[in-house]
C-alpha atoms as one frame of an Amber mdcrd trajectory, in Angstrom:
protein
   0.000   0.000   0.000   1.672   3.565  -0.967   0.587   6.189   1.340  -1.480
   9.423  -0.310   0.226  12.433   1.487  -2.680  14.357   2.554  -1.726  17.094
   4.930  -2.276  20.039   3.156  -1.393  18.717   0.121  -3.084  19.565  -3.449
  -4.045  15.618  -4.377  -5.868  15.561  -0.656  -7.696  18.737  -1.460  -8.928
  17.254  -4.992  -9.821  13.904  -3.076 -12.605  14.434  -0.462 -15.892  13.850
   0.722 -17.492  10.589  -1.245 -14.172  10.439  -3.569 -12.582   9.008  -0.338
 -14.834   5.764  -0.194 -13.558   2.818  -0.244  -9.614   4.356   1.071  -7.878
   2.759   3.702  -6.902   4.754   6.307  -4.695   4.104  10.064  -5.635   6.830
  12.333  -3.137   7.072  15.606  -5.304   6.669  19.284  -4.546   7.402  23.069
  -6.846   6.455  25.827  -7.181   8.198  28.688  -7.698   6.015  31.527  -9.728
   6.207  34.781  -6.798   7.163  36.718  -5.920   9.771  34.344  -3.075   8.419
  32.809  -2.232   7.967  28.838  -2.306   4.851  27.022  -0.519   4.291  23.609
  -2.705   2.287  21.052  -0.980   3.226  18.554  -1.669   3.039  14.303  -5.331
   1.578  14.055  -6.066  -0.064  10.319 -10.160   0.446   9.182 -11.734   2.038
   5.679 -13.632   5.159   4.967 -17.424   3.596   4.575 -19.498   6.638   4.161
 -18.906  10.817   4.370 -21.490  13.220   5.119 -21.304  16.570   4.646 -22.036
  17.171   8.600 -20.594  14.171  10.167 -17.544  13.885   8.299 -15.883  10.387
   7.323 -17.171   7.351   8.770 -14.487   4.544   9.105 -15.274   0.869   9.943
 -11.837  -0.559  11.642 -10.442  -3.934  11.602 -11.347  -4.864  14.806 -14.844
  -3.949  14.332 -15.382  -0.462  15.667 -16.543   2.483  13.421 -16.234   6.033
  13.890 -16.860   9.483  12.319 -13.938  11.429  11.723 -14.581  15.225  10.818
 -11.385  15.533   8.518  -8.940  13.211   7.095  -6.559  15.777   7.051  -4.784
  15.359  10.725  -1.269  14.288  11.211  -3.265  11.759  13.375  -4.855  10.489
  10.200  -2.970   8.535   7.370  -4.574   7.868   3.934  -3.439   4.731   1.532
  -3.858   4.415  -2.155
């Protein structure tokens, strides 16, 4: 998989909103835990599924979750062709 360099670059600005379904995608997580401390989860693997206009992107993960992301364009976000 090559990555698509998207953070404020020209070929993410021409790629967005339903363009990006289908992508695969990592997006870097930290929990916060009860006791206040930080835990490293690190690169998470999952697909844009849907984007709306509102919401943003939503991404079904590998291990089942889903979320809505407002932007793909985070340094905590990393696209794939």
């Amino acid at each position: 998989m090559k990555r698509m360099s998207c953070n404020r670059s020209l070929s993410c600005a021409l790629s967005t909103g339903n363009a990006l379904i289908g992508v695969r995608l990592e997006v870097e997580y930290n929990r916060v835990n009860l006791d206040g401390s930080t835990e490293y989860l690190g690169w998470i693997k999952g697909t844009i599924a849907a984007w709306n206009r509102s919401k943003g992107y939503l991404v079904n993960f590998e291990d089942g979750d889903q979320e809505w992301l407002q932007s793909v364009e985070e340094q905590d976000v990393r696209l794939f062709e």
